[in-house]
N, C-alpha and C positions, 0 to 999 in steps of 0.2 A: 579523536575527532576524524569523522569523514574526508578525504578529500573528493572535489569535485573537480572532472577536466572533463570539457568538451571534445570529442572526436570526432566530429562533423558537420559543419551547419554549410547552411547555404539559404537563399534568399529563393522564395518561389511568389506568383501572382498571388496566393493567396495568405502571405505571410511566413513568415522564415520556420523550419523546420534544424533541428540539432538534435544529435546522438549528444548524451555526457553519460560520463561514469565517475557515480559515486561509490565509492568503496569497491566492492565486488559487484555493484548493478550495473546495467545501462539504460538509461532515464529517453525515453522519444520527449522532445519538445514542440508544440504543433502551438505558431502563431502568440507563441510566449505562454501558451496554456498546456500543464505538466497532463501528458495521454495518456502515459504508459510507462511500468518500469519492468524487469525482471525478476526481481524481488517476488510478485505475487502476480500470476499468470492464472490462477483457477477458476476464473470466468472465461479466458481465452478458450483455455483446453476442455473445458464445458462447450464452447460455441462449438467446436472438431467433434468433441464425443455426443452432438445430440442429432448432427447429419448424417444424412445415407454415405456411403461412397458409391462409388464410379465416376463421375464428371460432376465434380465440381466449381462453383463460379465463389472467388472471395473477393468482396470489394472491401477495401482496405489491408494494407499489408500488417502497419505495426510492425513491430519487432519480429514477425517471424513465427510467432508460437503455432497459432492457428491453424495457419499453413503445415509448417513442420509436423502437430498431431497427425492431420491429416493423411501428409504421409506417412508415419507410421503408422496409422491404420489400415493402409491399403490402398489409398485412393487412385484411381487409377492416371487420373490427369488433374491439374488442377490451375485454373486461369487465374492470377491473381490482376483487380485493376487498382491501382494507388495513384490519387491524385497525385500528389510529392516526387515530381520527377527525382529531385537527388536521393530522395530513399529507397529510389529501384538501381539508383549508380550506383550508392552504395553497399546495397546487396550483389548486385553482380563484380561490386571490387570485395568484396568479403570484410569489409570496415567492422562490423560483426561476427562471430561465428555460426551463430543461428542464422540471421540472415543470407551470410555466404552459404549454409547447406542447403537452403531454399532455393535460392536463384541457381546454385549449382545444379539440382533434381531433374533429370528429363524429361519428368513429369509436368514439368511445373510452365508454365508460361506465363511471364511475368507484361504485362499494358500499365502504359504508361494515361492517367485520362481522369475524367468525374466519372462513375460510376453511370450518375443518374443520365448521364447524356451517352454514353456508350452501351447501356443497355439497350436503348433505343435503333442501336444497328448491329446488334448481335444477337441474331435470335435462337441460338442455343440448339437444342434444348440442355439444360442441366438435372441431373439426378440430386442437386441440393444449389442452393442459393444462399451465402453466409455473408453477412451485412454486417461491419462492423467499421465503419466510414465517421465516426461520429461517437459523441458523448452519448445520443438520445435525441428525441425532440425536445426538450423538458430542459436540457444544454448544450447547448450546440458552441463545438471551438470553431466553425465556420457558418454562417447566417444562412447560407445559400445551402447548405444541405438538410434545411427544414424539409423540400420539396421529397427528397428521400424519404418519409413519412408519411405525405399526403397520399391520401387513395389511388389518385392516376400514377402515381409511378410502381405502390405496392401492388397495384395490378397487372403492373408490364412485366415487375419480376413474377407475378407469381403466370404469368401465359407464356414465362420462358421456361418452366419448368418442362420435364418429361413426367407423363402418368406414373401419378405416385410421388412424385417428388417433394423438397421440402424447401421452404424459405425461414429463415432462420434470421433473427434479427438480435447485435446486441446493444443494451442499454445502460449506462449508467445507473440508475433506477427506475423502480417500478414506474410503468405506464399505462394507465387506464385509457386513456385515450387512444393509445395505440394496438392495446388489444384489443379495443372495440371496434377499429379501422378494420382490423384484417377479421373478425368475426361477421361484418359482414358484407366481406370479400368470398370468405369461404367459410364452410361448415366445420373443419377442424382449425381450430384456432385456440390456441394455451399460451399459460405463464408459466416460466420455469424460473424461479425466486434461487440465485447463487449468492450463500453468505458469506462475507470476506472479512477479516480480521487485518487489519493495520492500523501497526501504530498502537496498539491497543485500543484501537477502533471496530464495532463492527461495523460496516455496509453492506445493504442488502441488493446486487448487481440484477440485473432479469436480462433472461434470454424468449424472445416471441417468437412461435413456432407455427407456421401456417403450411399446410400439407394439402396437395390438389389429387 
């Protein structure tokens, strides 16, 4: 049988955040709702392998993965913004080892913020824009990051882009709705369908990819 131990929590405005590790994993807790384990990453690192590099914007950190592709693929700088003040402390104390390679990176520059309200005074430009703040519109582990979905804000990310650039959005599942949002925002707009296996489960993950 598994053991479970928590090695992190802490209480934020929008609900308590915890690092645990079960067995070999380590499970993100967000608002008593389970986000993310290390166990099965293969949507994250789809989110890394379908952006450009050079200046990249990631809102949401997560565990680290995303980010970390990233770097190894080149990237030349990378901004990460995470609501969850303790999970950027905790990556800068290295509470994880993924995390701690991240925040270690001299690439990387770690804000501390909501996404949706800091894109509003950082106007970039970025050669990719990678959105992973959230379950989806469809489930959301914070109410307030609906807005993250509505057309006024997918259009402040995508006028922070640089020519050419990509906005990259991930979802717990398919969303029509949201790729009708950014289809007509812009002329290239896709679904990228990521299938995962847990549990003896499959789900079908989607990555929305809008390109200016």
């Amino acid at each position: 049988m598994e053991t479970l131990e928590t090695i992190a929590r802490a209480g934020t405005p929008q609900g308590e955040v915890a690092l645990r590790r079960r067995g070999g994993a380590i499970e993100l807790i967000v608002n008593g709702v389970f986000a993310m384990d290390s166990r099965e990453v293969t949507s994250e690192i789809a989110l890394a392998d379908a952006a450009p590099l050079g200046r990249v914007l990631v809102g949401g950190l997560g565990l680290g993965y995303t980010a970390a592709r990233l770097l190894d693929r080149g990237a030349l700088h990378l901004d990460v913004v995470e609501l969850a003040e303790p999970l950027i402390a905790w990556a800068r104390a290295g509470v994880t080892e993924q995390l701690g390679r991240v925040a270690s990176d001299q690439r990387v520059t770690l804000h501390a913020g909501d996404i949706a309200d800091w894109i509003r005074s950082h106007p970039g430009p970025w050669d990719g824009i990678l959105l992973d703040v959230d379950n989806g519109p469809s489930f959301l582990i914070h109410d307030h990051n609906e807005r993250v979905y509505s057309a006024e804000l997918l259009a402040t990310f995508l006028a922070r882009l640089a020519p050419g650039g990509v906005l990259l959005i991930w979802c717990e599942e398919p969303s029509p709705e949201l790729l009708a949002t950014l289809s007509r925002l812009v002329a290239e707009a896709s679904e990228i369908i990521v299938p995962i296996k847990r549990e003896g489960r499959r789900f079908d993950y989607a990555l929305y990819r809008a390109s200016v």
